[in-house]
N, C-alpha and C positions, 0 to 999 in steps of 0.2 A: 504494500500500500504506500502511495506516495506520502512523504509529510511537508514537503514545503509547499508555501500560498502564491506562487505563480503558477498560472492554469491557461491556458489556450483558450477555454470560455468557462464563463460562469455562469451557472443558470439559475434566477433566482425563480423558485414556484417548483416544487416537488410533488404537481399533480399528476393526472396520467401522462398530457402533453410535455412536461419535465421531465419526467422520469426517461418516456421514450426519445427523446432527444437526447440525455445523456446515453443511454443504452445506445445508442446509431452511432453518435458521436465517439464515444466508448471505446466501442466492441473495430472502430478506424483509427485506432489510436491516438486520440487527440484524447489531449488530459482536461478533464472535468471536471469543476467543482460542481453540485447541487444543494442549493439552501433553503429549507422550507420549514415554515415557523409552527408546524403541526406536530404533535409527537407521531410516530408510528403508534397505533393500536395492533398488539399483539394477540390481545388473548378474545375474537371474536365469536360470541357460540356459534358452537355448529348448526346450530336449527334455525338462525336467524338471516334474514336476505337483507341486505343492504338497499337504502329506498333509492339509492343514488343508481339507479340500473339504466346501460347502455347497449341500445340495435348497433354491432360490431358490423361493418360493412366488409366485402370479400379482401377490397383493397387493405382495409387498415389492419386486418388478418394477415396478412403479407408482409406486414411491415414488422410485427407479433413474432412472426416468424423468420424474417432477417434477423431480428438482434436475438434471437433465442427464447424469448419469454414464450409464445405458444402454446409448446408441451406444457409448460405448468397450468395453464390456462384451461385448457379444451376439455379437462373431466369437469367444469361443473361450466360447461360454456353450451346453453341451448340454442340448438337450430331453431330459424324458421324455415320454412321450406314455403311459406303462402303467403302472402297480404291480401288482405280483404279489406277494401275498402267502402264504404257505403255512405249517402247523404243521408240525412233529418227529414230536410226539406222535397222530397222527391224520392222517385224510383232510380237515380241514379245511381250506379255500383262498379265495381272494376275489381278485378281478381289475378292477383301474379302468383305464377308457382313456378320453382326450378326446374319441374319436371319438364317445362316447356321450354328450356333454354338449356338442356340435358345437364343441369347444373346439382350436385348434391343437395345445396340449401341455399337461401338467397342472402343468408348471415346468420349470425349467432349476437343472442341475449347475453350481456355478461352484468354480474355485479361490478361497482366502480373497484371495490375492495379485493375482488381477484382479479383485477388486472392490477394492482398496485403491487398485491404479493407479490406476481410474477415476476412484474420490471426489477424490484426491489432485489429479488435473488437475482436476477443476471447480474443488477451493478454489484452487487456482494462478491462476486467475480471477476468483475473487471479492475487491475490492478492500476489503471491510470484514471481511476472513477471515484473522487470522494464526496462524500455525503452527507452533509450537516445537517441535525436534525435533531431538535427542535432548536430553531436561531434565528436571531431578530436580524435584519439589517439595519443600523442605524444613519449610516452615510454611506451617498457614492459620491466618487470626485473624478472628473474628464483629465483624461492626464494626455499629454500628445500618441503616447506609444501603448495607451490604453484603456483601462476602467478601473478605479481603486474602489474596494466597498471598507467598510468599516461594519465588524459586528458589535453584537453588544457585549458580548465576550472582552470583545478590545483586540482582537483580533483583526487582522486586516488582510484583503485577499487580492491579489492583480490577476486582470483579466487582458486576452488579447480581445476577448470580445465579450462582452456583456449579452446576456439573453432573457427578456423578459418572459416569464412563464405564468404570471403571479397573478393569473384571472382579469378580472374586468376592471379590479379597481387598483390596477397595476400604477407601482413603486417604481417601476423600471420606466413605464412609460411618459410616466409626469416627469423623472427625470433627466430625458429626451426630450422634455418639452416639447411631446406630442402630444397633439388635440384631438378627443373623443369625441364623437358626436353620439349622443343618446337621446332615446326614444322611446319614453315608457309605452308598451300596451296597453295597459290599465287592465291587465292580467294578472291572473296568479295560476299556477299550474297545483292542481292536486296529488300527490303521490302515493302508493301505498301495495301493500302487497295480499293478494285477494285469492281465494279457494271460489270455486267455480264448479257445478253440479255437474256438467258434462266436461271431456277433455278438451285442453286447446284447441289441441291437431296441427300444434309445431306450426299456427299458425298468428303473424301478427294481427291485429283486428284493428279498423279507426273509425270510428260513425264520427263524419261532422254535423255538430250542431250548433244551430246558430249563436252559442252562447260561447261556442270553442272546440275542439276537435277534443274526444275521449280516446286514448288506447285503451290497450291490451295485450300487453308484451307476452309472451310464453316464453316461464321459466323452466330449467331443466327437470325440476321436482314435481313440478304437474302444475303449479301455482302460476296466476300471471303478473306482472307488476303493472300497475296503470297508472297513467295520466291524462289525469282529467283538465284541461285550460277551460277557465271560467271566467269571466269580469271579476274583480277582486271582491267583491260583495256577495257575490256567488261562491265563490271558492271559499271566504270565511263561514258563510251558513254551513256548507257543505263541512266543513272540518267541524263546524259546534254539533254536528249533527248525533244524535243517538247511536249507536252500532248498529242496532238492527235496520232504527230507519235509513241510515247512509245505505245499509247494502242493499233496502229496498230501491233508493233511489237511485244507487247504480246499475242496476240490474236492471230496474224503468231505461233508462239513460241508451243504454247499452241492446236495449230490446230483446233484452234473452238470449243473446245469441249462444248463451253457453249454460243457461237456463240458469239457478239461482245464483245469486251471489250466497256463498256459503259460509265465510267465512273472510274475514278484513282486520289485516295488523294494523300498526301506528300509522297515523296518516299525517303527510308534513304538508305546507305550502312554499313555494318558490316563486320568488314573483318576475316575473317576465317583461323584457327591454330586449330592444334592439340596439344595438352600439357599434361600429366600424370607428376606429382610428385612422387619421388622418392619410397619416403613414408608417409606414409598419420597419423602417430604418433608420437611422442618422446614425455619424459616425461612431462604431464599434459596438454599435446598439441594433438589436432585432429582436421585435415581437413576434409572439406564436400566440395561437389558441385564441381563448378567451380576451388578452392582452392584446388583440385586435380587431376582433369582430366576435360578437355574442348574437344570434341568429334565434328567431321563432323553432320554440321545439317540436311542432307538428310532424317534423317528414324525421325526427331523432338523426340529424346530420351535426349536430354541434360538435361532439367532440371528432365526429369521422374529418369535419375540417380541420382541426387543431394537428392530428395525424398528418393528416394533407402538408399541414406545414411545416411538419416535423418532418416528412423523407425529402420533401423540396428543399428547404435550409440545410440539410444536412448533405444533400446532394452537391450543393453550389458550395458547403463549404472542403466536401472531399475534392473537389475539383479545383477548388485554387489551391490547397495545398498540392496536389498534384502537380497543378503549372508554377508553382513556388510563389503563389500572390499572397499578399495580406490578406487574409480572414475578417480581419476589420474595416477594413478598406471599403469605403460605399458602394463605389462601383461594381464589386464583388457583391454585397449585399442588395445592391438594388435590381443584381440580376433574382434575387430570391421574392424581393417585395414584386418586381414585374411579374414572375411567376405566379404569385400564391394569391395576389390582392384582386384581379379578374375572376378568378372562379371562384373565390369567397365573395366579390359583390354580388356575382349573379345569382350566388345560389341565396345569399339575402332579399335580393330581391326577386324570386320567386317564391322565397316563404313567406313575402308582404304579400304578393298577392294573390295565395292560395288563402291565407286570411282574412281578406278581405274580400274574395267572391263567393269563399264557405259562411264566409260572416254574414253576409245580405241575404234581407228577407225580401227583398224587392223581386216580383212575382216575374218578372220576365227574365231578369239576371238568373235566378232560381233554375225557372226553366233550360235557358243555355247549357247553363254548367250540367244539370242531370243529364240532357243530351250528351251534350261533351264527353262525361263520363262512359256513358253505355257504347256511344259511337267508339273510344279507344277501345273498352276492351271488347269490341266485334273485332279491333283490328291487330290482328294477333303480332304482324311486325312490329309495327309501332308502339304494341307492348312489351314488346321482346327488348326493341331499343331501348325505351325508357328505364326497364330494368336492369340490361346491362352495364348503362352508362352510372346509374343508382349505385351498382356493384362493385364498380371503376374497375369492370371486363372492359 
């Protein structure tokens, strides 16, 4: 294990998108520090599901599986193999299965907390990988040839390049004096993890209703995790709500599709913004993840983007090391923001306005969209497409 505090990058936010950045970073030899002001939680019961649950895409399984982490992953990692989708407001519906795209599953359900395990033991592994934890950052200072942080330890770390990881209300990014533009929804998202009278069927579920799309994730235990987007006044009734009536009311919600709610754990709220940063570099500095764009969680792409920007930054920065450039160096970096900052806007703005046309009760708009709906899935390429480009086949 290395002990001295010059590092090639630092990365402050030891969430998923952290972790797997140093892991890629890591496992190419470039020396890593990771700083995250969280303790590690070791002792989690085994019968309990983390409410934090993420639709793993095929691509970002691939990336799982470059740095190694994967295997540790895949025994409590559920397929879907189907998405069902259906309106409120109409007969419109639309159905993907792998079977049709001769694909084993179209992703896998993971808790946030086993992929954390996993990343965790690979960096435990990696000998040019150290990892602070739990630790404050109290200063960083621009130095010409770098990034200085200061802990609260009194510890101080030099970077050739500084990497903001640290969520939405990122340290790194203010102190880039980059500008976030944010957009409350006037949402909250419901979470919670629910037993179900019939099985899944390794299938995701999403009825939009005009109040806000409801999942239905299928976990590997037979259970599903859901989230419910509400207006914030909805989503609080919904949480003051009785147990029994909640599960009546999401089983109403939900139209049976899996016949009773049977059973419903702790139910959290999460409230819901839209946010894109400015820009996502200045010198010796680059955001990931959250730290740049936080997206509507309807189609469950948020953290499949933070991945995204985890193999792109990591790619641009194996390749100037390769051609012998500075990692810090804008130009090198700005090929990473050109890369990652276009198909994180679009895919933003298609989650504004998949909410915005499932949102309207406007009787003609309505109309369209059910069309819409039934006309894609008559049309099997078109669905094939959408799912494979979904998969990032």
């Amino acid at each position: 294990m290395m002990t001295n505090n010059n590092f090639d990058t630092v990365i402050v936010g030891g969430g998923l998108v952290g972790l797997s950045l140093a892991a890629a970073l890591g496992r190419d030899g470039f020396s890593v520090a990771v700083l995250e002001a969280r303790p590690v939680i070791s002792d989690w019961p085994e019968d309990r599901v983390d409410l934090r649950v993420y639709a793993i895409t095929r691509e970002s399984q691939r990336l799982f599986e470059r740095v190694g982490a994967w295997p540790a992953m895949l025994a409590k990692a559920g397929p879907f193999r189907a998405m069902h989708v259906w309106d409120a407001g109409g007969d419109g519906a639309i159905h993907f299965s792998s079977a049709d795209l001769g694909e084993p599953c179209l992703g896998y359900i993971l808790e946030s907390r086993v992929i954390e395990q996993a990343l965790l033991g690979v960096l435990a592994e990696l000998p040019t990988v150290q990892h602070f934890r739990p630790v404050t950052v109290m200063a960083f200072r621009q130095q010409e040839d770098g990034q200085q942080l200061e802990l609260e330890d009194g510890r101080t770390l030099q970077a050739g390049l500084l990497v903001g990881a640290d969520g939405k209300h990122s340290k790194v990014r203010d102190h880039a004096g980059i500008h976030a533009r944010v957009s409350d929804y006037g949402q909250q998202a419901l979470v919670a993890v629910v037993s179900t009278e019939r099985p899944h069927e390794e299938t995701a579920w999403q009825r939009f209703l005009p109040t806000g799309p409801l999942a239905f994730l299928p976990l590997i235990d037979g259970r599903c995790s859901i989230v419910w987007s509400a207006s914030s006044e909805r989503a609080e009734q919904l949480l003051q709500m009785d147990a029994a009536d909640f599960r009546v009311e999401l089983g109403e919600a939900f139209e049976f599709r899996l016949g009773q709610v049977t059973a419903c754990g702790e139910r959290a709220l999460f409230p819901l913004q839209r946010q894109y940063a400015e820009r996502y570099v200045a010198p010796r500095i680059a955001l990931v993840g959250d730290a740049s764009h936080v997206i509507h969680p309807l189609a469950g792409q948020g953290v499949n983007l933070g991945l995204k920007d985890v193999a792109g930054l990591a790619g641009v920065l194996v390749d100037a090391r390769r051609r012998q450039r500075d990692i810090g160096s804008l130009p090198v970096l700005r090929r990473y923001e050109r890369a990652r900052k276009g198909d994180n806007m679009a895919m933003m703005l298609a989650m504004d306005g998949f909410k915005h046309l499932f949102g309207s009760s406007f009787a003609p708009l309505r109309r369209v969209r059910n069309l819409g709906l039934n006309l894609v899935d008559a049309a099997q390429p078109v669905k094939n497409r959408i799912m494979r480009s979904a998969m990032g086949l």
